[in-house]
N, C-alpha and C positions, 0 to 999 in steps of 0.2 A: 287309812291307806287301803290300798287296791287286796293286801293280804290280809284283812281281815275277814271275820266272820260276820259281821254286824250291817246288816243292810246294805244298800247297793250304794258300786261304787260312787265316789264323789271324782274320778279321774276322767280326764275326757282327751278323745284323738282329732289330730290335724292334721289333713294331707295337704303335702311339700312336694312337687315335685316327684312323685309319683313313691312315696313314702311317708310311713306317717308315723307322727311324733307325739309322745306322751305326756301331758300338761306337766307333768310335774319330774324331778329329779330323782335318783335313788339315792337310798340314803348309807346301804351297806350291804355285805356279801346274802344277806335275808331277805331284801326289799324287793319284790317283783313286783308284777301284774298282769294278769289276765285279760285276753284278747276274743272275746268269742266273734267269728269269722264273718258269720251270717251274711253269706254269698246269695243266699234264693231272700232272706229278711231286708236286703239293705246294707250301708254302709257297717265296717267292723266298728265293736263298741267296747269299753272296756269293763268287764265285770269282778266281782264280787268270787269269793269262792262259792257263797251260798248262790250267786244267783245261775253260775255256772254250775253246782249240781243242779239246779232245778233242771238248766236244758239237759244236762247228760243224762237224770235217772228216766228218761224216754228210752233210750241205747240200752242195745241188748250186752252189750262189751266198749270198754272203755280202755283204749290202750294208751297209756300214758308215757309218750317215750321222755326220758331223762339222758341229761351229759350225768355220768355216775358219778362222778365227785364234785359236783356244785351243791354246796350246803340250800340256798334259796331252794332248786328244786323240790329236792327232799324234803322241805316243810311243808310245802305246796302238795306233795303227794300224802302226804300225813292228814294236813286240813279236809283237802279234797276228799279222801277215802271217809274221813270222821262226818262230813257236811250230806256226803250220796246217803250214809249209811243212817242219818237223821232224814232221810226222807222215806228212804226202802230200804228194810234191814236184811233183804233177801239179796244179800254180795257174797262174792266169791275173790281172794286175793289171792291173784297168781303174780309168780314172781320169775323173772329172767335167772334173778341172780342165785337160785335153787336147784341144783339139778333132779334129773326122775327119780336117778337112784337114790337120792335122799328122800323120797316122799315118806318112807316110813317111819326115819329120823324126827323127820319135820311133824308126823301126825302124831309120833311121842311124845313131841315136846306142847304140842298144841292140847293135847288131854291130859298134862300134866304126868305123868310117867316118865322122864328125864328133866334135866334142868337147864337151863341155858349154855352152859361149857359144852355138854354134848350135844346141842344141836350144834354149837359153833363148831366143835371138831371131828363129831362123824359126821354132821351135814355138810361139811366143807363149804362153811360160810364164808363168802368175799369178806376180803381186811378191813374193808368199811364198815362192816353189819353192825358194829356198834351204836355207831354213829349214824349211819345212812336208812337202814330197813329195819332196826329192833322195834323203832315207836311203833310202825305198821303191823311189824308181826305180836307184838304186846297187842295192840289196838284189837286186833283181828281176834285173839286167844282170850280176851276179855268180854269180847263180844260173840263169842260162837262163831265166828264166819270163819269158813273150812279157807284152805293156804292151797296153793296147788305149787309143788316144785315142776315149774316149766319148760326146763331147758336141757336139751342133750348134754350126756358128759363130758366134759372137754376132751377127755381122750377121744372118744367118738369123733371127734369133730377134725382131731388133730389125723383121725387117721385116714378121712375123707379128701383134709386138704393134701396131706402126705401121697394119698393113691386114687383118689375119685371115690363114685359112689359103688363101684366096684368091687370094692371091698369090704362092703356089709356082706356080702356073699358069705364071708370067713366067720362071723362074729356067732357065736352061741345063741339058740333061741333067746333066752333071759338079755346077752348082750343086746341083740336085735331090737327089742320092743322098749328097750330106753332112746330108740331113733324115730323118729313118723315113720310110719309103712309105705306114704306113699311120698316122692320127694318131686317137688316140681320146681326141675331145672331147667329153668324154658328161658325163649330169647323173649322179653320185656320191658318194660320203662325202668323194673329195677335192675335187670341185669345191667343195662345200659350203665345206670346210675354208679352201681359198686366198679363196672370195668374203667369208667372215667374215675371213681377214689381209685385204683389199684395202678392205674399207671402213672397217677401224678404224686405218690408217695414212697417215698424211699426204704422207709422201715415196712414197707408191706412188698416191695420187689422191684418197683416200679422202676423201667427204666435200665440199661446197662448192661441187662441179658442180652442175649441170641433170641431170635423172634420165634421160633419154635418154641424153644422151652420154656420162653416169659408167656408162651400163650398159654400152654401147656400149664404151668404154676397158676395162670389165671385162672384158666378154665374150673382147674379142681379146687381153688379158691373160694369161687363162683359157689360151687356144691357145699362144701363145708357151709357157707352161708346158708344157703336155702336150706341145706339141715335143721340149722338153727333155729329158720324160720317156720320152718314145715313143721317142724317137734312142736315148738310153742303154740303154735295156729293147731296143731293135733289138741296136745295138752289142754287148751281152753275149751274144745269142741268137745272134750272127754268128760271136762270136770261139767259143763252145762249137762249132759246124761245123765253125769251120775246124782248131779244136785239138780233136779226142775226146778223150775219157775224162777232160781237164782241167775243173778246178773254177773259177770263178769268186769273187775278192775285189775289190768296187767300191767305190769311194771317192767320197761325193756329197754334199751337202750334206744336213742330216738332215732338214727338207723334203720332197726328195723320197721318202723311204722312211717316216717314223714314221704307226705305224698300219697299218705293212702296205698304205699307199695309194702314189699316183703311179707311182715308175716300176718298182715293186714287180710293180702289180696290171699294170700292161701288159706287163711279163715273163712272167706267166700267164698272158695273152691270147692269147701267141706261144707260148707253152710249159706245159699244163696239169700237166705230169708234174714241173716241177722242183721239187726242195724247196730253202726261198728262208728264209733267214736274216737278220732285222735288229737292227741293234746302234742304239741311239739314244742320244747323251748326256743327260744333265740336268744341267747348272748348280746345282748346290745354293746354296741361300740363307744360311745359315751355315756356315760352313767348320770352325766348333769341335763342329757335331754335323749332321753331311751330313745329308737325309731328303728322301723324296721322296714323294707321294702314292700310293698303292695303283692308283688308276685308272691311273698308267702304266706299269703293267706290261701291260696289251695292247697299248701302243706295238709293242714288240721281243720279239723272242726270247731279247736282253739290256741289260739296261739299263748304260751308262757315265756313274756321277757324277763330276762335275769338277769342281773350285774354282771359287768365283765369279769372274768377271773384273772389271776395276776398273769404276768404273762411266762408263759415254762422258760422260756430262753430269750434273752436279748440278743442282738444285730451284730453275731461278729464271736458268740458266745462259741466254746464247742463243746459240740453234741454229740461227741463219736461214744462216747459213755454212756449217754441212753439209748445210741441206737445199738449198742453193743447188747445191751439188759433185754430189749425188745428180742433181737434174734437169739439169743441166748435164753429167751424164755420160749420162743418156737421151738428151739433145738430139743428143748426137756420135754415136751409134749409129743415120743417121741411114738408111733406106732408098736403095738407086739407082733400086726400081725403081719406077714408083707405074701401079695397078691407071688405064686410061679413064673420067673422073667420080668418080674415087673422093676423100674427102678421109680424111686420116689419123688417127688417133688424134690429142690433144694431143701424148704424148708416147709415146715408146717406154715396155714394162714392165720394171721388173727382179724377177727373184725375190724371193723372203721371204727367200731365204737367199745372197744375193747377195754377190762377195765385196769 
């Protein structure tokens, strides 16, 4: 199969209609395949994990965006990281789902000085990490490759969306430098992209306000995001300093990288020279004949299909109970600091890609 490690794929693509189909079926929530792009090579082909590190270990950063709780992906990130790291042992694995403030957490646990329990509860590891990022971070600590915790703190993040970017003004030197120093909230392909997610979803706001203040919640929406992106896109530009000649593999939600936008494009802000790799999954819609539209192949430099997942709610189901838990978990996220006159957003943002 297409996920294996074992010489190149035996799967082959058909375009239909201006979409193109995968010779073969999935077989279960594990089964994927890889799609490498080759938009300036020719026709997209499908590959192998091995033959897909061969093209990646040319890229100076590999951002691998993931839906965070689809099992397929996460093996795919595991092989992947294991097949680069058998070509060039000089990786670097940065992680969304780490924040800065745990870097030090995270470098205990990596040299052996705490155990796994306290990375999980002072590094405030996501409910998955068992199951989703342990094998990678085991993988990485086995192999000597340094961990980078990438990601601003959520508080941080909740207090951007809660008051703009205005309100780092407030935050303690030490608070400060767990955020990018420099944050670039400009009008672009992604702003566009996150303001189309933000009005057409209801658990993020969309919709039902007064046009001021829905713009207003956008706008500082908007910024929490690029924090995000800006921190992560810092983080990997910090950790290439501090380690030469090593390569970068980042794990983020796929959000922020599909399109070559978000924290992509602020890595090239910081870094014109690097060449930047993204992998994006796609969700296929039937599992007995994968396919995916042609237009997304400018997403990535390779595309990752994966099994459908079940579906969260059926036609008719209701959902006032998880859109209750969603804004009730914005509510908790809740600012310490508040700006002179200022009043807050309604609610803190969460991402599109939230976990």
């Amino acid at each position: 199969m297409a996920f294996g490690l074992f010489g190149p794929s035996k799967d082959r693509l058909s375009e239909q209609h201006g979409r193109y189909v995968l010779s073969r079926g999935f077989e279960d929530l594990y089964d994927s395949a890889f799609v490498l792009t080759n938009l300036r090579l020719g026709a997209p082909r499908v590959v192998s994990v091995t033959e897909l590190a061969g093209a990646l270990v040319k890229y100076d950063v590999v951002i691998f965006g993931e839906f965070h709780r689809h099992p397929g992906v996460h093996v795919q990130e595991l092989k992947l990281l294991r097949a680069l790291h058998e070509r060039d042992p000089r990786w670097i694995v940065s992680f969304e789902q780490f924040e800065r403030d745990a870097q030090g957490v995270v470098d205990d646990y990596m040299a052996g000085r705490i155990g796994e329990r306290a990375l999980i509860d002072k590094g405030h590891a996501w409910d998955n990490y068992l199951t989703s990022y342990r094998p990678l971070v085991v993988y990485a600590r086995e192999h000597g490759l340094p961990v980078i915790a990438a990601e601003a703190p959520g508080w941080s993040i909740a207090c951007i969306g809660q008051y703009g970017p205005e309100i780092l003004e407030q935050f303690t030197p030490a608070e400060r430098s767990l955020v990018a120093r420099d944050l670039h909230v400009i009008s672009d392909a992604y702003r566009d992209k996150y303001m189309k997610f933000q009005s057409g979803s209801a658990t993020h706001g969309g919709g039902g306000a007064a046009i001021p203040e829905a713009q207003l919640k956008a706008e500082r929406s908007f910024a929490a995001q690029v924090a995000r992106d800006d921190t992560m896109a810092e983080s990997i530009f910090l950790a290439r300093q501090r380690y030469p000649g090593r390569k970068v593999l980042h794990l983020t939600g796929n959000f922020h990288a599909a399109g070559f936008l978000g924290t992509v494009t602020r890595l090239q802000l910081r870094d014109p020279t690097l060449k930047i790799a993204v992998i994006d999954p796609v969700e296929v819609t039937d599992r007995h004949a994968p396919d995916f539209a042609a237009d997304l192949l400018t997403d990535a430099t390779a595309l990752l299909l994966v099994y459908p997942s079940p579906e969260e709610f059926v036609e008719g189901e209701d959902q006032s109970g998880f859109i209750q838990s969603i804004i009730a978990k914005r509510k908790a996220s809740a600012c310490k600091y508040t700006p002179p006159g200022a009043a807050p957003s309604p609610a803190a943002a969460l991402s599109p890609d939230a976990h």
